[in-house]
C-alpha positions in Angstrom: 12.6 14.0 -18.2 13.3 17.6 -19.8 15.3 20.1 -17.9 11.8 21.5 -16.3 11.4 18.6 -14.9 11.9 17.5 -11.4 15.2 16.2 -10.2 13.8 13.5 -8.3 10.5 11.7 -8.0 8.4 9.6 -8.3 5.9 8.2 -11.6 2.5 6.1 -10.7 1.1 4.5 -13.6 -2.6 4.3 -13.0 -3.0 1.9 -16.0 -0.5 -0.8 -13.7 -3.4 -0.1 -11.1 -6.2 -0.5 -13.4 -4.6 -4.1 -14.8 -4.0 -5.4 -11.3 -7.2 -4.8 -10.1 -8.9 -6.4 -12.7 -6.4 -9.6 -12.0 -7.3 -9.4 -8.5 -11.2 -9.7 -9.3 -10.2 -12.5 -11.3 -8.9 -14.0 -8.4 -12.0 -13.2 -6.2 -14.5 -15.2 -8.0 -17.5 -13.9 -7.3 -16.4 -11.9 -4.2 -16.5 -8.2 -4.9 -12.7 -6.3 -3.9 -12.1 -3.7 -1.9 -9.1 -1.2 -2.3 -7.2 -0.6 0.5 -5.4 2.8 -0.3 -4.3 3.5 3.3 -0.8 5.5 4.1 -1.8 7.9 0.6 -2.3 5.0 -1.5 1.0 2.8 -0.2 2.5 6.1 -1.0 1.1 6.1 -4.6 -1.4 8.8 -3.7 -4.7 7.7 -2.4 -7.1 9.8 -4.1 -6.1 8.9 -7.9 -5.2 5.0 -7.0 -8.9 4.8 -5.7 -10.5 6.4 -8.6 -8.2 4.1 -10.8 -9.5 0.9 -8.6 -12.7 1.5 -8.7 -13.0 2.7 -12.6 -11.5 -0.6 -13.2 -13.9 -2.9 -11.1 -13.3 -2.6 -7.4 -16.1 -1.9 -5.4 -15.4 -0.4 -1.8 -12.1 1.4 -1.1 -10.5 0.4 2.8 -8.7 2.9 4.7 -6.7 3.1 8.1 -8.1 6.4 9.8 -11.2 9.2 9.2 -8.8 11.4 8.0 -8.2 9.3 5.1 -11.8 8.4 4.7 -12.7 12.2 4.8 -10.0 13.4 1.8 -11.7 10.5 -0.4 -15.1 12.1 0.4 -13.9 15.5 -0.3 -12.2 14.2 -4.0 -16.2 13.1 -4.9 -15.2 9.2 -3.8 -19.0 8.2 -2.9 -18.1 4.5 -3.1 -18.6 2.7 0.0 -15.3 3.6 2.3 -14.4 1.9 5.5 -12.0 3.0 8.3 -10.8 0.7 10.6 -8.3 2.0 13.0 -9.2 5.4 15.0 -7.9 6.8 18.3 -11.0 7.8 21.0 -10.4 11.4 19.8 -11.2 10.7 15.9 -13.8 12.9 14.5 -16.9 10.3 14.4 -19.1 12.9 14.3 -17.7 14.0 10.8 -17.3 10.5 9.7 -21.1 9.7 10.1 -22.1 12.6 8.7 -20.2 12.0 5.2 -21.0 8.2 5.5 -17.7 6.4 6.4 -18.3 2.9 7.5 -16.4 2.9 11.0 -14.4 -0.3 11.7 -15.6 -1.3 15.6 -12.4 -3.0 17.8 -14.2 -2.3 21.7 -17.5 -1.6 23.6 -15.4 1.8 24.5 -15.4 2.6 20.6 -18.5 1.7 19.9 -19.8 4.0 22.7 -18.0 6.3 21.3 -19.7 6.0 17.8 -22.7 5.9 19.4 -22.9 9.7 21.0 -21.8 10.6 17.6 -25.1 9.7 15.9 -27.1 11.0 18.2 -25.4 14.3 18.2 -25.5 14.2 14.4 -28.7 12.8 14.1 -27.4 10.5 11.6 -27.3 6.9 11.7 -23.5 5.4 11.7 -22.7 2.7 9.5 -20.5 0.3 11.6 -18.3 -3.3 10.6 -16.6 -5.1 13.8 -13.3 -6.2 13.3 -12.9 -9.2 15.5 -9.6 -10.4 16.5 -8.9 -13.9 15.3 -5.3 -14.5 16.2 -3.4 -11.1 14.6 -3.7 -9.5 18.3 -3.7 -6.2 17.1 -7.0 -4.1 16.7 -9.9 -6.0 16.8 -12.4 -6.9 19.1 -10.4 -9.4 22.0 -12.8 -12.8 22.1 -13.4 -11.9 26.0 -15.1 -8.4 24.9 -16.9 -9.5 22.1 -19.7 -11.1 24.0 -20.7 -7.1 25.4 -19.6 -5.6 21.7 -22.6 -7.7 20.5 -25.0 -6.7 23.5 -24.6 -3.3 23.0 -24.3 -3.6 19.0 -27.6 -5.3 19.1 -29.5 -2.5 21.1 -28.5 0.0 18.7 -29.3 -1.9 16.0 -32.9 -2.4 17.1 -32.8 1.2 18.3 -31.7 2.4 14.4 -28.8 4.5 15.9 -26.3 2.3 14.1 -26.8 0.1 10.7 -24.5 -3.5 11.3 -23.0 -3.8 7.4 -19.8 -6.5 7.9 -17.7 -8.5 10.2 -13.9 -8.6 9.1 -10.7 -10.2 10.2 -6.9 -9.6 9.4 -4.9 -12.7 8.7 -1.3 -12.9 10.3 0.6 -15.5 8.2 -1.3 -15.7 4.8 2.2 -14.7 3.0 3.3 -18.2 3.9 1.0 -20.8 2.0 0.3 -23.3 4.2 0.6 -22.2 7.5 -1.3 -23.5 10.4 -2.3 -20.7 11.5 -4.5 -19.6 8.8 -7.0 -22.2 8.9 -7.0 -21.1 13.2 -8.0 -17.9 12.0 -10.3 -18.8 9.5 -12.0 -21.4 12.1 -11.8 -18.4 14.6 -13.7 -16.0 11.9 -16.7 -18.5 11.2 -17.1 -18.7 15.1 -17.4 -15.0 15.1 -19.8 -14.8 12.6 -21.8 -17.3 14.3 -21.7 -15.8 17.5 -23.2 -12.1 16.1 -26.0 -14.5 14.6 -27.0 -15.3 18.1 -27.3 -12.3 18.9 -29.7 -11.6 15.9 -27.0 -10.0 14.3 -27.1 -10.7 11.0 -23.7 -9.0 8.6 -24.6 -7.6 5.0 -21.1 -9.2 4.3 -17.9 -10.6 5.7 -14.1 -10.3 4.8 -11.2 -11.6 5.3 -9.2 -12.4 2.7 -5.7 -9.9 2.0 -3.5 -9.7 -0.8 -1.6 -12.9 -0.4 -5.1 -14.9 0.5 -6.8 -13.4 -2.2 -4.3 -14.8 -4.7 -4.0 -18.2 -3.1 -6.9 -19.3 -1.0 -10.1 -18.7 -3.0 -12.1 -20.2 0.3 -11.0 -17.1 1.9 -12.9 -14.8 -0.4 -16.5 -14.9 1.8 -18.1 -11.6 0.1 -15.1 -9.8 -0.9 -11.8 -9.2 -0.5 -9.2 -6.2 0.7 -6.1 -6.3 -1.2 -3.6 -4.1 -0.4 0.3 -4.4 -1.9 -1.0 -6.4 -4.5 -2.9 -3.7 -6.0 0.5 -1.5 -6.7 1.5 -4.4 -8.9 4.2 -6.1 -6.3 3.9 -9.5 -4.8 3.4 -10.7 -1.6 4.9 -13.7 -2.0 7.9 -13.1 -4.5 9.5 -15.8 -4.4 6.3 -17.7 -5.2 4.9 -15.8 -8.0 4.5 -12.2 -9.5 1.5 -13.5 -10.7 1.1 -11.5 -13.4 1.1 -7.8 -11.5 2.6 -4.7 -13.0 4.3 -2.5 -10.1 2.8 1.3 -10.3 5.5 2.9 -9.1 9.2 3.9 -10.7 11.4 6.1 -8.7 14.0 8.0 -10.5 15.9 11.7 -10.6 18.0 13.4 -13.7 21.7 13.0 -14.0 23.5 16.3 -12.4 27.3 15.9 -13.7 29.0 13.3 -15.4 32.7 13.5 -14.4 35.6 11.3 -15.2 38.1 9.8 -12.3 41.5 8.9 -12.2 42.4 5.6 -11.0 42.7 5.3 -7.4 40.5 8.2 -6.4 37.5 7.6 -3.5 34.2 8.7 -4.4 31.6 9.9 -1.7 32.1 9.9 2.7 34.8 7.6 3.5 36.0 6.4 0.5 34.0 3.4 0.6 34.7 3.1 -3.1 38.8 3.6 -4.8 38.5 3.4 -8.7 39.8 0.7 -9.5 40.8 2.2 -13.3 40.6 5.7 -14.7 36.1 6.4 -15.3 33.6 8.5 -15.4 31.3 8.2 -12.8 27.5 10.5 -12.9 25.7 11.8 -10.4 22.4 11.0 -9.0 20.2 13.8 -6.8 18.5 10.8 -4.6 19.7 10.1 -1.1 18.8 9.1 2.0 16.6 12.1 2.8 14.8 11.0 -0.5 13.9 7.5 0.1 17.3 5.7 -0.4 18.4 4.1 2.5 22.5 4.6 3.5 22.1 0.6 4.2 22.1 0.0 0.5 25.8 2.1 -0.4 27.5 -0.3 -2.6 24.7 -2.9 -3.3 22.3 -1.2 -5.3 22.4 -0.9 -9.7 20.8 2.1 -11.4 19.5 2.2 -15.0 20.1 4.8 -17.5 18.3 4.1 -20.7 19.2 0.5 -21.8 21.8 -0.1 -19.7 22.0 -0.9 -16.0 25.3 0.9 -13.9 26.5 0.2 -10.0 26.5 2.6 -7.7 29.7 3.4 -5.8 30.5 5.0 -2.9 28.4 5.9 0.1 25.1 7.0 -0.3 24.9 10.1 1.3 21.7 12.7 2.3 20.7 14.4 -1.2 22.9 12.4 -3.7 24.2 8.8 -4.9 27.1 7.8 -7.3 27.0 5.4 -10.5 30.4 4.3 -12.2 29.7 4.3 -15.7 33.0 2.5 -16.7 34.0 4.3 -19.7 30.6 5.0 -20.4 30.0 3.4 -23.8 26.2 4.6 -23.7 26.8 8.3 -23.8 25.3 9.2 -20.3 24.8 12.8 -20.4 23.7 15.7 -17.4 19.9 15.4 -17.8 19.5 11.9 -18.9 16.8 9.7 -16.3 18.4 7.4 -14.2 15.8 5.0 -12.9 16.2 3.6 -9.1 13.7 1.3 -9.2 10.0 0.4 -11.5 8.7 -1.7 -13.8 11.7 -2.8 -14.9 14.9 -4.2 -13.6 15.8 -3.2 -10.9 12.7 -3.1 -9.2 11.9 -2.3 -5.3 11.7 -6.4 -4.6 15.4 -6.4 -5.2 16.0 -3.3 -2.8 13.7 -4.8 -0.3 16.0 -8.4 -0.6 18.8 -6.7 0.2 17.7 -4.7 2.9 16.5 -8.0 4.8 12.3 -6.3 4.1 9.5 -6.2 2.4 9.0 -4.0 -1.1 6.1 -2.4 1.2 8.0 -0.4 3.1 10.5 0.2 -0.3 7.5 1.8 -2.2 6.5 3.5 1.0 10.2 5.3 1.2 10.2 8.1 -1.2 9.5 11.3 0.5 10.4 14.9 0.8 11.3 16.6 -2.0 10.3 13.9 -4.3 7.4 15.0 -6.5 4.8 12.6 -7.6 2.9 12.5 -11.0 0.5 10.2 -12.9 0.5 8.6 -16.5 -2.1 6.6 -17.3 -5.9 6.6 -17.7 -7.5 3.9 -16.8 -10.8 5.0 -17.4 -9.7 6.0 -20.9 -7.6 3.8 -22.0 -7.9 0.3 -20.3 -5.0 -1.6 -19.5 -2.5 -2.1 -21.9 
């Protein structure tokens, strides 16, 4: 980073999204794969992820509310674009109007959707999500028989078009688990059950990121990988399975100071030098993304080399003890938190007892975000 740089943020390399979708379609076999870039893109930034995904093979993009839908419309998105979890308040009416396919969970909802196409005049493109064992959103298996009723009548009616039935598996990050061939036998029902009602889906999905790379059955018509599309795991201690994380979160050495033996560094004094060394400064804290919890437990690296941090994390800054700093660390120089390389947001999120979801999901505030990478251009390396 030069000195016009930003102190702190973060760098998404769309060509790490362009290479991980195209693994991903290699898992899906024939099953086309949609990009779920809900919560701005896992906090990569919707908008550019999606164009990356798509430019690189994916063919639908999955979000969690209209609003999300809406800002992919506005960017020129026209791929298909579904939205799956909306309050009774959501704009519908704007959502049918710009073509958003509406994830259904109740009667109540679909009621809803309905009054919205007649007021717009425009038919509403709508998937049901049926609960098969997550017992979250979803249609409940007592409710589904009068979600189909009603779907059925405003299918025949041409109010609403029926495109897909989808599901959300609870335990497919843990090969093997019994529940996953309950929710699998619980989908098929489903699907069944809308075909007695002459309900016949353009498609069905079920099949996450962890399914998607280890239970090609799953696939159906596609698949809606989320976390493995930002190139991290989710199942580490399984595999990487070849993915290339997006993100690297860094900031620009402030001062580089030297210590005297015996002095404390940050709140506290956590930390005592152990022997006289120089010690730099880091602008990222825990208003930044990095969580007090990981004060004495986390490494940050600076060029080739990889340095602890000492002392308590604190709200806009962290310390590294550079020993006596045999690499030349100088104000300015990038100091990488976590990215491609070690260390990498798996390791924060082992520490912190979590997943390397919520890690990639942390930096906020003042970080900036910027791109490198095009996909579109230039392929994956």
């Amino acid at each position: 980073m030069s000195s016009a740089d930003p102190q702190v943020e973060t760098v998404v390399d769309l060509n790490a999204i362009a290479h991980n979708v195209r693994i991903l379609r290699e898992y899906a076999g024939d099953a086309a794969v949609m990009a779920v870039v809900k919560a701005d893109g896992y906090n990569h930034g919707a908008v550019p992820v999606a164009r990356a995904a798509l430019a690189a093979g994916a063919a639908e993009v999955g979000v969690t509310n209209i609003e999300e839908a809406l800002e992919l419309r506005a960017a020129g998105i026209t791929a298909p674009i579904l939205s799956w979890l909306n309050t009774g308040d959501a704009d519908y009416a704007a959502a049918v109007a710009a073509d958003i396919e509406i994830g259904i969970s109740s009667a109540a909802q679909l009621r809803t959707v309905e009054r919205a196409a007649r007021a717009t005049g425009h038919t509403a493109t709508v998937t049901l999500k049926v609960d098969t064992g997550m017992n979250r959103n979803g249609v409940s298996p007592t409710e589904y028989p009068e979600v189909l009723e009603l779907l059925q009548r405003l299918v025949s009616e041409q109010v609403v078009r029926f495109r897909a039935i989808f599901s959300h598996l609870a335990c497919a990050d843990e090969p093997g688990h019994p529940s996953i061939d309950m929710q699998r036998d619980r989908f098929l029902e489903a699907i069944a059950a809308a075909k007695q009602y002459h309900l016949q889906p353009e498609l069905v999905h079920l099949a996450n990121s962890p399914a998607t790379l280890t239970r090609p059955d799953l696939a159906f018509d596609m698949v809606r990988p989320g976390i493995a599309m930002y190139g991290l795991s989710p199942m580490p201690r399984v595999s990487d399975y070849g993915l290339r994380p997006a993100m690297t979160f860094r900031a620009r050495v402030v001062l580089v100071k030297n210590i005297a033996a015996g002095e404390g560094v940050s709140y506290g004094h956590r930390w005592i030098a152990p022997r006289d060394t120089t010690v730099a400064l880091i602008p990222a804290g825990y208003a930044d993304g990095v969580p007090r919890a990981l004060t004495g437990r986390i490494e940050v690296r600076v060029g080739e080399h990889i340095y602890p941090s000492v002392g308590t994390i604190s709200m806009d800054q962290l310390v590294i003890d550079l020993g006596d700093n045999p690499a030349g660390v100088r104000q300015g120089d990038t100091a990488v938190l976590f990215g491609q390389d070690d260390p990498r947001a798996q390791q924060w999120a082992d520490l912190l007892g979590t997943i390397s979801y919520e890690i990639v999901c942390s930096p906020r505030g003042r970080v900036v975000r910027r791109y490198v990478g095009d996909p579109v251009l230039r392929g994956s390396e």
